[in-house]
Residue, then its C-alpha position, 0 to 999 in steps of 0.5 A: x192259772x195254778x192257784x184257780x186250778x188248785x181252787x177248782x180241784x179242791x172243790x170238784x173232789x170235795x164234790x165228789x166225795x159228797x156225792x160218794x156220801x164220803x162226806x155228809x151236809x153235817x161233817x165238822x169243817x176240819x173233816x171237809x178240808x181234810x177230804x177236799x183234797x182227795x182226789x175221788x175223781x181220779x177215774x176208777x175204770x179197770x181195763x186198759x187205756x192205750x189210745x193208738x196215737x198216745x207216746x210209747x210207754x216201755x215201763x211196766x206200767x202207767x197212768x194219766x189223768x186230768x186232777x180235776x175231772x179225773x178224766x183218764x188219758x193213759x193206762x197201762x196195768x194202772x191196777x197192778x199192785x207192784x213197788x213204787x220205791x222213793x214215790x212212798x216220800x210223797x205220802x210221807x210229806x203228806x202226812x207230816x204236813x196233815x199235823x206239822x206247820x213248815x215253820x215247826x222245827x225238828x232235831x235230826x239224831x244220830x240214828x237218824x243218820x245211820x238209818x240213812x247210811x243203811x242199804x245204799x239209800x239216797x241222803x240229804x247228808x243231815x248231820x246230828x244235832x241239826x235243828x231245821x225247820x219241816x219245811x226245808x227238812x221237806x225239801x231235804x226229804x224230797x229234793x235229794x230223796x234223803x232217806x235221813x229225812x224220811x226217818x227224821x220225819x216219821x220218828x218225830x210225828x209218830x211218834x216212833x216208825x211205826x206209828x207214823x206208817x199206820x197213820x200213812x196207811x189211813x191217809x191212803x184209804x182216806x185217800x181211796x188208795x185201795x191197792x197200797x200198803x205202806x211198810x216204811x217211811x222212805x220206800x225201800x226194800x226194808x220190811x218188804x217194801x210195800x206196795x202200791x199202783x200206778x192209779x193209787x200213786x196218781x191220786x196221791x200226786x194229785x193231793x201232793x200238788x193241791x197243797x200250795x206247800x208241797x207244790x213249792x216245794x216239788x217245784x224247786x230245783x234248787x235249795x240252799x239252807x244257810x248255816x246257823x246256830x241252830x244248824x250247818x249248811x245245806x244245799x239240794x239239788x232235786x232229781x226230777x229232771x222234768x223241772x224247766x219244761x213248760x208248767x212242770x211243778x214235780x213230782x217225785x222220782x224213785x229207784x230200787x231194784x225191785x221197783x225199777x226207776x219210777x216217776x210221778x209228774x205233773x204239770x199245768x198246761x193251758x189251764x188243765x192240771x194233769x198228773x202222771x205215774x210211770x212205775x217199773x222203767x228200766x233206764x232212768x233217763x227214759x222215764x223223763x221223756x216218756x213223762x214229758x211225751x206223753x204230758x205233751x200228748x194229753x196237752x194236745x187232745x181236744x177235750x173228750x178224746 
């Protein structure tokens, strides 16, 4: 069941860090929750994982995992440092949330939407003077990949850009994402771009989905904000088109031109969380079924193999 999963995987990575010495016996309880959901267990290995009977991945590179025991079932160039694009909104609602209850509320200004105007970004269509709370400003963020969002967000728990990058780029480390450098709140080309692995983004999904929050969230299809005094009228509709097929619950898509279209899923299947990263595709709909072969794929290992 998810919620037995989610419990096994906070304990067996909160088990893992131990064991690294990356939490000690005398850690204060908030520094243990916060290390509980780090997924040290994704596998570590280097070379390349390309098992004769698994699905044929065309993007540039991939990888897959068990979120619990880290084992790997596919890599391909998994350590290659290349964009990730719209997947960087992942560590943005993850750091929102490390500070940020779903009930808080946030104003979107103008220069909210103008950031969001700027360059051919995908939008949730906020409007100013809006106050919404974060957790549908979460789904604004994550659903239509509303760049608006992204900058409501950062500017608001920063506070300023800036700072909400530097507190991105920690939780990558406390997260021991190596190969990623965050530059921006919403992964578009600005500043660069920034820059991460397959690997590195499949311990960041395997965090995103262990918090009950955000797995609501990458799980919803559709979400609708009824207009009130506070705000106007919204409805999302989410770009993961992999939502529907057997115990999917997200992650998150992404398209630049530099990053090509690109795709963290996840899905628990006959009890066993599995998380995926697929970067650099060059046809959108193909990473969708690429995901869901290869999700079918592992489902049908026999354990160990």
């Amino acid at each position: 069941m998810p919620t037995q999963i989610s419990d096994r995987i906070t304990r067996a990575l909160l088990g893992a860090a131990l064991a690294a010495g990356a939490v000690t016996a005398g850690a204060a309880p908030a520094a243990a929750a916060a290390t509980a959901h780090t997924p040290a267990a994704v596998s570590s290995q280097a070379h390349a994982l390309n098992p004769a009977d698994a699905p044929a991945v065309l993007g540039r590179a991939a990888y897959l995992a068990d979120a619990e025991t880290g084992r790997a079932y596919y890599g391909k160039r998994a350590d290659e440092r290349m964009p990730v694009a719209s997947l960087t909104k992942m560590m943005t609602a993850y750091v929102v949330l490390k500070e940020a209850k779903p009930a808080d509320t946030v104003e979107v200004t103008a220069a909210d939407v103008r950031h969001g105007a700027r360059g051919g970004a995908a939008v949730a269509g906020l409007r100013a003077g809006d106050r919404l709370t974060v957790e549908d400003m979460l789904h604004a963020l994550l659903l239509p990949s509303g760049a608006d969002a992204a900058h409501v967000l950062a500017r608001t728990y920063g506070p300023g850009v800036d700072a909400f990058v530097a507190k991105m780029n920690a939780a990558a480390r406390e997260l021991g994402m190596a190969d990623t450098r965050y530059v921006n709140a919403d992964g578009m080309p600005t500043n660069g771009g920034g820059y991460s692995t397959a690997r590195d983004q499949v311990r960041l999904a395997t965090a995103v989905v262990a918090n009950d929050t955000l797995r609501k969230i990458t799980s919803t299809r559709y979400h609708s904000v009824p207009r009130t005094a506070e705000h106007r009228a919204y409805s999302w509709r989410n770009t993961n088109r992999l939502l529907g097929d057997p115990g999917v619950i997200g992650v998150k898509t992404g398209f630049t031109r530099a990053a090509g279209y690109t795709l963290a899923f996840a899905a628990d299947r006959d009890g066993t969380r599995i998380v995926g990263v697929i970067l650099g595709e060059s046809d959108s709909a193909r990473r969708f079924r690429t995901a869901g072969a290869l999700l079918d794929w592992a489902a049908s290992r026999p354990a160990g193999r």
